[in-house]
mmCIF file as Biopython writes it, N, C-alpha, C and O atoms, coordinates in Angstrom:
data_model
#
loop_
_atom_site.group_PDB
_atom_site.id
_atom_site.type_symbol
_atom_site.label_atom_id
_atom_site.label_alt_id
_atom_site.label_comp_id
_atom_site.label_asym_id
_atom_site.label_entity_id
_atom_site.label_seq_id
_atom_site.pdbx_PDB_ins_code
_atom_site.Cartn_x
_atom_site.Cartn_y
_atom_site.Cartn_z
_atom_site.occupancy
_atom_site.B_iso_or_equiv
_atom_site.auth_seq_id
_atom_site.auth_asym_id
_atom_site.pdbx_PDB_model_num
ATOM 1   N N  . UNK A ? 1  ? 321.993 261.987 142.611 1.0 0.0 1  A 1 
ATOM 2   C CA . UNK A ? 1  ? 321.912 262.561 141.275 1.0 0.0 1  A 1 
ATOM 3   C C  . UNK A ? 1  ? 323.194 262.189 140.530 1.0 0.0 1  A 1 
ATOM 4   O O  . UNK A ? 1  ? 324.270 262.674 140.878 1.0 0.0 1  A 1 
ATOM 5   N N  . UNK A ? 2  ? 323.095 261.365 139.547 1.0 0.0 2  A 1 
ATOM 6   C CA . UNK A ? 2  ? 324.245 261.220 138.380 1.0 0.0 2  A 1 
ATOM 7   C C  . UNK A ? 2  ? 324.667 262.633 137.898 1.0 0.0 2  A 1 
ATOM 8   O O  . UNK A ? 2  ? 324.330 263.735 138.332 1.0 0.0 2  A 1 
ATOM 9   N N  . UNK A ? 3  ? 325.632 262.243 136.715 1.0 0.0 3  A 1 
ATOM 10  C CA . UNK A ? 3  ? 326.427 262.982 135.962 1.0 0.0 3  A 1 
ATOM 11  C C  . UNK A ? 3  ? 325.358 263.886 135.000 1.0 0.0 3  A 1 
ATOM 12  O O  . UNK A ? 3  ? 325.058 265.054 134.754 1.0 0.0 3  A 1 
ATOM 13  N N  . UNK A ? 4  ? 324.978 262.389 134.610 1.0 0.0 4  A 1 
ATOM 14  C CA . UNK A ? 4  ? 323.568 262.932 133.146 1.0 0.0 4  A 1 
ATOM 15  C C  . UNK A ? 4  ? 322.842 264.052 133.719 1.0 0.0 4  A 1 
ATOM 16  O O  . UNK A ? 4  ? 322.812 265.133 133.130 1.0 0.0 4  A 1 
ATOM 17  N N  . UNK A ? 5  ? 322.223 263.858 134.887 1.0 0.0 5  A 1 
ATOM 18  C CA . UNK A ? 5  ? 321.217 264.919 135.385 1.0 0.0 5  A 1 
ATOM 19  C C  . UNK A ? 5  ? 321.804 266.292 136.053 1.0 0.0 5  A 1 
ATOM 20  O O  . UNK A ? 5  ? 321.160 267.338 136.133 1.0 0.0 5  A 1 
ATOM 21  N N  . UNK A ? 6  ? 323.000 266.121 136.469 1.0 0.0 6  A 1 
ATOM 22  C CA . UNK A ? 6  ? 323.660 267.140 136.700 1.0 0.0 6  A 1 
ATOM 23  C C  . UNK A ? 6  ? 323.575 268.475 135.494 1.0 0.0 6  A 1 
ATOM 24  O O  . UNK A ? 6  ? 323.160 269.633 135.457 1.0 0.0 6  A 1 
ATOM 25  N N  . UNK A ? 7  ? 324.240 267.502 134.588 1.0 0.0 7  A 1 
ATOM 26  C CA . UNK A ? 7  ? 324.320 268.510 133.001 1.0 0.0 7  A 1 
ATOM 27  C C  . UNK A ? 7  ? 322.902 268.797 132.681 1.0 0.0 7  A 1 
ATOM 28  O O  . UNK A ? 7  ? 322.648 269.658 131.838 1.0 0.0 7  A 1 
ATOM 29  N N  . UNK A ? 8  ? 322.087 268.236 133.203 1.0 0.0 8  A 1 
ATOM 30  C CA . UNK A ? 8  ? 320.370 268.569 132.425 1.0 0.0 8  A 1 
ATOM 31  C C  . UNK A ? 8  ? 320.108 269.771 133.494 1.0 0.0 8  A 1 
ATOM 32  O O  . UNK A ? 8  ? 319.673 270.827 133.036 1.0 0.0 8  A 1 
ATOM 33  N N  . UNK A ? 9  ? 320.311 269.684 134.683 1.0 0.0 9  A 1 
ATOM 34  C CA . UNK A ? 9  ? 319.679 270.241 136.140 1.0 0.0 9  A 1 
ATOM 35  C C  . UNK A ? 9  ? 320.730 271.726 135.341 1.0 0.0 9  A 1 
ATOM 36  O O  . UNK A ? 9  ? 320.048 272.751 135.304 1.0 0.0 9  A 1 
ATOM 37  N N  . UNK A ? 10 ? 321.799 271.864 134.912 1.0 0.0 10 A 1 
ATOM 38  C CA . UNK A ? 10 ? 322.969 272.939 134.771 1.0 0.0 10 A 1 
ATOM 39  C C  . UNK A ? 10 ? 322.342 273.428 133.410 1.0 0.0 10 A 1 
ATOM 40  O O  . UNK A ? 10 ? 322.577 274.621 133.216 1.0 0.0 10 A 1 
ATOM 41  N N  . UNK A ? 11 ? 321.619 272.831 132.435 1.0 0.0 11 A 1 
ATOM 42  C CA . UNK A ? 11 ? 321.222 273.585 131.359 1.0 0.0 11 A 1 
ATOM 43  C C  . UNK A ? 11 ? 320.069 274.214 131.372 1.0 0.0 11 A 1 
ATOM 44  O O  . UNK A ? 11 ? 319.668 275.156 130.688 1.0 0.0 11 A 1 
ATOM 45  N N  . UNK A ? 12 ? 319.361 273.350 132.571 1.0 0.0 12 A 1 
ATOM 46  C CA . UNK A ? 12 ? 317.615 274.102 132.847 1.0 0.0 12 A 1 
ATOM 47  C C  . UNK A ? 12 ? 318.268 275.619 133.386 1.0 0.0 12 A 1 
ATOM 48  O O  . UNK A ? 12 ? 318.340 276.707 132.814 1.0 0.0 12 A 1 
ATOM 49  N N  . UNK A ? 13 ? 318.623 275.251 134.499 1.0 0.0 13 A 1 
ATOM 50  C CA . UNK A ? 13 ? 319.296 276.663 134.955 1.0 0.0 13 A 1 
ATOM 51  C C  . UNK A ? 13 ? 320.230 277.409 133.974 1.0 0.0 13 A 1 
ATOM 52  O O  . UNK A ? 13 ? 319.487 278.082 133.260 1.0 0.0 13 A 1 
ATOM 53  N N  . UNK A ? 14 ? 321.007 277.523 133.755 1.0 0.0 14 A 1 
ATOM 54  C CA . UNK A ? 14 ? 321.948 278.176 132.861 1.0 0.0 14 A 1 
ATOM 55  C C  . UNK A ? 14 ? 321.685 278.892 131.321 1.0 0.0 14 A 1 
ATOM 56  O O  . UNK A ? 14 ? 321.172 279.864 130.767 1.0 0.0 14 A 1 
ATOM 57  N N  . UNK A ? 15 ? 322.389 277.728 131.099 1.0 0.0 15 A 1 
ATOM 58  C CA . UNK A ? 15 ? 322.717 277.868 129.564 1.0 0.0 15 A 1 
ATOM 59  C C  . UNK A ? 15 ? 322.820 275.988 128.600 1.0 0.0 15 A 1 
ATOM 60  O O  . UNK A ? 15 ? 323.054 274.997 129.292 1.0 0.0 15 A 1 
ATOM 61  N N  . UNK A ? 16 ? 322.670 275.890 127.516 1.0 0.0 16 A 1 
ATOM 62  C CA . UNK A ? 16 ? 322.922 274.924 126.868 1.0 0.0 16 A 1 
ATOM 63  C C  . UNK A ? 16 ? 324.341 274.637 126.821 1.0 0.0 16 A 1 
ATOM 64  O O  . UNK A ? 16 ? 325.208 275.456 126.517 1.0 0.0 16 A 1 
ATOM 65  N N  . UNK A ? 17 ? 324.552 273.262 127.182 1.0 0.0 17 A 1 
ATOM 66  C CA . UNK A ? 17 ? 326.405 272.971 126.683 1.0 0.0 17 A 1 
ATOM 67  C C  . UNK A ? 17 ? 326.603 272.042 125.168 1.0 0.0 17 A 1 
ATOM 68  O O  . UNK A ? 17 ? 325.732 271.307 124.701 1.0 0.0 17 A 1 
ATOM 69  N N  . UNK A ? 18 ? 327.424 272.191 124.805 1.0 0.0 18 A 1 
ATOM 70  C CA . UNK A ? 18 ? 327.894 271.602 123.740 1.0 0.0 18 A 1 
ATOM 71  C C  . UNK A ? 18 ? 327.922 269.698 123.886 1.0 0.0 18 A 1 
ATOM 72  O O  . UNK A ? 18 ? 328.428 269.206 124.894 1.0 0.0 18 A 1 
ATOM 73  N N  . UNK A ? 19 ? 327.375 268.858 122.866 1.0 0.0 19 A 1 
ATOM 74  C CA . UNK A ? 19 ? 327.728 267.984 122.862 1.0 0.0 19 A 1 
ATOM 75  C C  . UNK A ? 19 ? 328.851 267.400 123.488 1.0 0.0 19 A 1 
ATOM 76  O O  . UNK A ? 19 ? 328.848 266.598 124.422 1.0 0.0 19 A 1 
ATOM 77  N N  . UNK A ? 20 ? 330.157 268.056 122.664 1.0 0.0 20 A 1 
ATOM 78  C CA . UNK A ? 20 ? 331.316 267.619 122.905 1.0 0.0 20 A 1 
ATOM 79  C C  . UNK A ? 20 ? 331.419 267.892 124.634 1.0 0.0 20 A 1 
ATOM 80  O O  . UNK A ? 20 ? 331.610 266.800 125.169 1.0 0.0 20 A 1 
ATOM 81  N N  . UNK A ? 21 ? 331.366 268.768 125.438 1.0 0.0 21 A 1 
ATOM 82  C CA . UNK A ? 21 ? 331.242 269.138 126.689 1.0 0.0 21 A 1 
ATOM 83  C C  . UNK A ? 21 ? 330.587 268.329 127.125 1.0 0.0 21 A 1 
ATOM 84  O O  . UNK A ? 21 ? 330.959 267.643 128.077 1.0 0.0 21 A 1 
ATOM 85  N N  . UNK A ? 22 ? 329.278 268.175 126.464 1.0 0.0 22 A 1 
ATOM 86  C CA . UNK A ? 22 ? 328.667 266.932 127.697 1.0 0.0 22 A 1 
ATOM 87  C C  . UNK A ? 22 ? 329.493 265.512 127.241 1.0 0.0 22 A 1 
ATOM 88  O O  . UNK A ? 22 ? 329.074 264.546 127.879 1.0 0.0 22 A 1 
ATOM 89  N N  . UNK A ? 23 ? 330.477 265.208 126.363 1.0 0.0 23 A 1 
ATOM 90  C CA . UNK A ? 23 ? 331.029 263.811 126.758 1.0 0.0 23 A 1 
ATOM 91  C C  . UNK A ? 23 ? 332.208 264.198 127.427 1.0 0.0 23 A 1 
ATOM 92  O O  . UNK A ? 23 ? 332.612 263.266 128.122 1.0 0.0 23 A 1 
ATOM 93  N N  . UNK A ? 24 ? 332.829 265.072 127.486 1.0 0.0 24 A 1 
ATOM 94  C CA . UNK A ? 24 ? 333.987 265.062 128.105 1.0 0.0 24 A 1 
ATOM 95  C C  . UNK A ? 24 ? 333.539 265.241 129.844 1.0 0.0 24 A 1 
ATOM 96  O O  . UNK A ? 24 ? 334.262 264.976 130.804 1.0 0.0 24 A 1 
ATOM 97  N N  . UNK A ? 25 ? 332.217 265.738 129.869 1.0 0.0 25 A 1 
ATOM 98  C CA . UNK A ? 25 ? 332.253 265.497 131.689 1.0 0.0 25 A 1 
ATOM 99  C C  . UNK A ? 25 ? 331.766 264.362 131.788 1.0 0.0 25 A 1 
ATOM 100 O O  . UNK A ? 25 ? 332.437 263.734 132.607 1.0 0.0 25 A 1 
ATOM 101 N N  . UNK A ? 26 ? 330.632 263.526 131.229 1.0 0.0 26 A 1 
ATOM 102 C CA . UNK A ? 26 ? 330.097 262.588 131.364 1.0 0.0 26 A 1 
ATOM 103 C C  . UNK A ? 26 ? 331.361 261.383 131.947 1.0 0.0 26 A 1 
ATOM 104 O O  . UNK A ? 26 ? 331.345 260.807 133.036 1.0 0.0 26 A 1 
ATOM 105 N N  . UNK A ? 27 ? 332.402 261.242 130.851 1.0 0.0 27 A 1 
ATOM 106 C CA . UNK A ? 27 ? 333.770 260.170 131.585 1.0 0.0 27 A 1 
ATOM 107 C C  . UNK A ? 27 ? 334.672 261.145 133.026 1.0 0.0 27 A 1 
ATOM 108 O O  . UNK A ? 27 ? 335.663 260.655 133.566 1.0 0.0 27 A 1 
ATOM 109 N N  . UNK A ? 28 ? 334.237 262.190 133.345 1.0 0.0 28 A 1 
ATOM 110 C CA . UNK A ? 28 ? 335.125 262.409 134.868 1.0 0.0 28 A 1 
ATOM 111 C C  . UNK A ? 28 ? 334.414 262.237 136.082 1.0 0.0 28 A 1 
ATOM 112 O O  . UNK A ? 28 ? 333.186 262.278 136.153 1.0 0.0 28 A 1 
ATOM 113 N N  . UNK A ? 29 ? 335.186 262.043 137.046 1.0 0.0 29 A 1 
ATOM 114 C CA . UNK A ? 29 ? 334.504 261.423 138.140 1.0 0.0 29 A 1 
ATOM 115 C C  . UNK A ? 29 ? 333.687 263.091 138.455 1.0 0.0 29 A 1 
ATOM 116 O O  . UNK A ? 29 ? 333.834 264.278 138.166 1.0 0.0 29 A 1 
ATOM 117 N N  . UNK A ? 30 ? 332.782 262.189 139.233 1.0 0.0 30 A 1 
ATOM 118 C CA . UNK A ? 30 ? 331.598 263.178 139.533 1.0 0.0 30 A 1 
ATOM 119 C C  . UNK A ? 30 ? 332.004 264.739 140.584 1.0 0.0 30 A 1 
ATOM 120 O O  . UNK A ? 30 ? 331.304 265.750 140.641 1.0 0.0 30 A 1 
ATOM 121 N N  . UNK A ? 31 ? 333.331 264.494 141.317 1.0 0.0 31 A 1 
ATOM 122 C CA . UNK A ? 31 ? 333.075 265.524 141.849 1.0 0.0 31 A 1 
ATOM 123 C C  . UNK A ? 31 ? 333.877 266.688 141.101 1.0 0.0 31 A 1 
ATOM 124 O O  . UNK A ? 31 ? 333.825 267.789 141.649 1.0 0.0 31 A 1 
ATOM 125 N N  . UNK A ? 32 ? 334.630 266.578 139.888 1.0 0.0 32 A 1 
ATOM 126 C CA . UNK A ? 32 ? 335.428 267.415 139.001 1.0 0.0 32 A 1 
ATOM 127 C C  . UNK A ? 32 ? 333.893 267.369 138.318 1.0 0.0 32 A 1 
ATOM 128 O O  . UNK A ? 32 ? 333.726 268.539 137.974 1.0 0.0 32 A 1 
ATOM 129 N N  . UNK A ? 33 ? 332.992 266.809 138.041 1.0 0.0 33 A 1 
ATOM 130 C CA . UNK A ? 33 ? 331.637 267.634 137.069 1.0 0.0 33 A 1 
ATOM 131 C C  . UNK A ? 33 ? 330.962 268.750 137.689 1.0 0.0 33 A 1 
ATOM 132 O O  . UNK A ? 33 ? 330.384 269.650 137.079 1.0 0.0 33 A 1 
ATOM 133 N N  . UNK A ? 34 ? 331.089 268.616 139.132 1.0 0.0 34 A 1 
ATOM 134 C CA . UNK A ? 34 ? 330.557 269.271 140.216 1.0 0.0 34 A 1 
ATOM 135 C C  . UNK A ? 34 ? 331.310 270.919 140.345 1.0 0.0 34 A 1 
ATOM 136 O O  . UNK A ? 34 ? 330.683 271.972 140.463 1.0 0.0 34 A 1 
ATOM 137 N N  . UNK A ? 35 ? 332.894 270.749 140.280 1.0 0.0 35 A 1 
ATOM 138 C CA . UNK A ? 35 ? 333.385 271.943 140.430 1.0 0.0 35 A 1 
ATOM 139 C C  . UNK A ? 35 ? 333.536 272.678 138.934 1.0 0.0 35 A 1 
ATOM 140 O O  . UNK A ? 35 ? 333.615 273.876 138.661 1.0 0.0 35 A 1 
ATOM 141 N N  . UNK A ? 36 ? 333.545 271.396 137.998 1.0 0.0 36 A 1 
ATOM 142 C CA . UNK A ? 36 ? 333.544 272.511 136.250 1.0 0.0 36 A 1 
ATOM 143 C C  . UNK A ? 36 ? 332.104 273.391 136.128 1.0 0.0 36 A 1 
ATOM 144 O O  . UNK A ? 36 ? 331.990 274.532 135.682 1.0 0.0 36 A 1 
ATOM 145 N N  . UNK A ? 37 ? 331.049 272.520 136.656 1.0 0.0 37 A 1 
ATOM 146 C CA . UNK A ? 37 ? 329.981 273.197 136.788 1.0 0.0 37 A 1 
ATOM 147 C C  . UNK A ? 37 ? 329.700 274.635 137.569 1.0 0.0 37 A 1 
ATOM 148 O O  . UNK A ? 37 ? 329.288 275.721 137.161 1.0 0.0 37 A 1 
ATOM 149 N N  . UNK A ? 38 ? 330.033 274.240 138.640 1.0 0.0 38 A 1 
ATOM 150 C CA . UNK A ? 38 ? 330.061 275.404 139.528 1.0 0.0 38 A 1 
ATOM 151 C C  . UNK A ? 38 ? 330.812 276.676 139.075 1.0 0.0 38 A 1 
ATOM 152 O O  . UNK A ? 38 ? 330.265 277.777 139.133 1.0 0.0 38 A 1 
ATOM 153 N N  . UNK A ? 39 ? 331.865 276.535 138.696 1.0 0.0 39 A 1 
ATOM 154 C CA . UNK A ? 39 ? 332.685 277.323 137.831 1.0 0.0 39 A 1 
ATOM 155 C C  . UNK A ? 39 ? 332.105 278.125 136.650 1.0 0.0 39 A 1 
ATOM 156 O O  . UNK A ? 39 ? 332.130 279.323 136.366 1.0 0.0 39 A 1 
ATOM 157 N N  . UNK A ? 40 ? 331.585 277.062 136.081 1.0 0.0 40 A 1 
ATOM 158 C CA . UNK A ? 40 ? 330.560 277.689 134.444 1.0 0.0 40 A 1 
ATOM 159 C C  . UNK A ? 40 ? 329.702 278.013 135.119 1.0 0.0 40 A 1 
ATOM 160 O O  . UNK A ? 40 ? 328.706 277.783 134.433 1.0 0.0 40 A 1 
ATOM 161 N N  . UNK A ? 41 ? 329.265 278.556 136.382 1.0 0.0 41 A 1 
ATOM 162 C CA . UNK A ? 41 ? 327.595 278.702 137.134 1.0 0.0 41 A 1 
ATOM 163 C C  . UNK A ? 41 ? 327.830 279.892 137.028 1.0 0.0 41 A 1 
ATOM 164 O O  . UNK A ? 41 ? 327.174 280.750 136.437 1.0 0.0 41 A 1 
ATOM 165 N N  . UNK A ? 42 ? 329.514 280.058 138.042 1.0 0.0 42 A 1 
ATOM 166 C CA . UNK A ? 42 ? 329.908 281.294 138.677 1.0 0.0 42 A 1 
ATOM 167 C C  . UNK A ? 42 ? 330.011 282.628 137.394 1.0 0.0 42 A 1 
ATOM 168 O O  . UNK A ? 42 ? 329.716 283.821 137.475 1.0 0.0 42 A 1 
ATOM 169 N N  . UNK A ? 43 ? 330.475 281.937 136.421 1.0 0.0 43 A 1 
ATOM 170 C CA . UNK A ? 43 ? 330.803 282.973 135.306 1.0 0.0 43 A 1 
ATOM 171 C C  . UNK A ? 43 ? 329.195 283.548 134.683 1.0 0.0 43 A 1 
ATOM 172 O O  . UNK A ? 43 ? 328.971 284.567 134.030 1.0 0.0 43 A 1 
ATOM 173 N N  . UNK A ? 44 ? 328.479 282.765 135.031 1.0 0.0 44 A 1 
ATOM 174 C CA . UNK A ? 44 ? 327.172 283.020 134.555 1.0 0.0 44 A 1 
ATOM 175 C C  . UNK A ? 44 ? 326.541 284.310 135.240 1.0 0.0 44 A 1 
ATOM 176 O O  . UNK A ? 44 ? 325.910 285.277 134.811 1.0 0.0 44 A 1 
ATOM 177 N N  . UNK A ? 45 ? 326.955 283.931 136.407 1.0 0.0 45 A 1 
ATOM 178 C CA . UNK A ? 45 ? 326.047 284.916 137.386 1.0 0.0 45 A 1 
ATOM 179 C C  . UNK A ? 45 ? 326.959 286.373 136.921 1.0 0.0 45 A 1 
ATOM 180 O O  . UNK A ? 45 ? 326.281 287.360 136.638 1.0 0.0 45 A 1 
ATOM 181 N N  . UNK A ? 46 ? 328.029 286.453 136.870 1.0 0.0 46 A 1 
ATOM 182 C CA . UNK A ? 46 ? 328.572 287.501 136.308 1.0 0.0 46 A 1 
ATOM 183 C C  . UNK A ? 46 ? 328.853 288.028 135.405 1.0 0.0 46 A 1 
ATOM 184 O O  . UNK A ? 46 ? 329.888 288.659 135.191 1.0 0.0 46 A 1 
ATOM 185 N N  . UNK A ? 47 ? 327.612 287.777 134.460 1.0 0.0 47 A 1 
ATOM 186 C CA . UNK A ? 47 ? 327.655 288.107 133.230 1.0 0.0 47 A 1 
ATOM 187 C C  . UNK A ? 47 ? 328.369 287.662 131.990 1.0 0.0 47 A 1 
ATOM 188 O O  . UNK A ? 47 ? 328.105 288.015 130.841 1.0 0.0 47 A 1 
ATOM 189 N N  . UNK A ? 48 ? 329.352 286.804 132.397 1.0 0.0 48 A 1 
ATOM 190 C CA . UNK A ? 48 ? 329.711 285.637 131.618 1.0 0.0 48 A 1 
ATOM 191 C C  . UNK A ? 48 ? 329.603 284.177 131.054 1.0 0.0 48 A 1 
ATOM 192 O O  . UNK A ? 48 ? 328.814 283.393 131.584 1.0 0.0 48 A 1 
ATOM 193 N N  . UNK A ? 49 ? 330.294 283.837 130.107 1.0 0.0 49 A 1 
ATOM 194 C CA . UNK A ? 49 ? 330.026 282.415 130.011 1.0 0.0 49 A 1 
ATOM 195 C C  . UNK A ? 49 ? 331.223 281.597 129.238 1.0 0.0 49 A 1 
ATOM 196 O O  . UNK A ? 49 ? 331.780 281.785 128.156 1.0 0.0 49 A 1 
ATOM 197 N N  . UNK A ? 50 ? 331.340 280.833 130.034 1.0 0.0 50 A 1 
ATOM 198 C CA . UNK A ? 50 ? 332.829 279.660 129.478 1.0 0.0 50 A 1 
ATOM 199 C C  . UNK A ? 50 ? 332.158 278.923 128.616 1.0 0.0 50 A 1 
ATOM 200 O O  . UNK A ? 50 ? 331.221 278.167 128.870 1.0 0.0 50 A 1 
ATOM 201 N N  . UNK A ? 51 ? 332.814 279.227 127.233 1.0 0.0 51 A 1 
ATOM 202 C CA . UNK A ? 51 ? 332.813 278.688 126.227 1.0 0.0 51 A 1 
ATOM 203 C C  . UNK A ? 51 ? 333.895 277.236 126.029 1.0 0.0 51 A 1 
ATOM 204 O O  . UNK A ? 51 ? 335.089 277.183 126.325 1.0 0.0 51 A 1 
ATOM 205 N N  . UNK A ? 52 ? 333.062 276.166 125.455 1.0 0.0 52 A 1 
ATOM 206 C CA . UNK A ? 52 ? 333.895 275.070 125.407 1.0 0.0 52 A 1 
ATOM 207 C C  . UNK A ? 52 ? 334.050 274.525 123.577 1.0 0.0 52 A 1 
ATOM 208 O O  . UNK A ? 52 ? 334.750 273.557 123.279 1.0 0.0 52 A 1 
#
C-alpha cells in the first residue's frame, strides 16, 4: 500500500484531511506517514482531532 492510499484508507476511517496535509505527507518517506497517521488515529479514538 502507497502513501496515496494510506491517506484515502485514513479518511474512509477517520476524518477528511486537508489538501495542504495530504501534500506535505505525500513527499515523506512512508514510515513517518505511518506514525503521523497513527497519531491523528489515536487522537480520534479519544475524542479528538489534530488539526493541520
Amino acid at each position: 500500500m502507497g502513501i496515496l492510499e494510506l491517506i484515502e484508507q485514513f479518511e474512509i476511517d477517520y476524518y477528511p484531511l486537508s489538501y495542504e496535509k495530504k501534500t506535505l505527507l505525500a513527499d515523506q518517506p512512508i514510515h513517518q506517514v505511518v506514525a503521523c497517521l497513527s497519531e491523528m488515529a489515536s487522537w480520534h479514538e479519544c475524542g479528538g482531532r489534530l488539526s493541520w
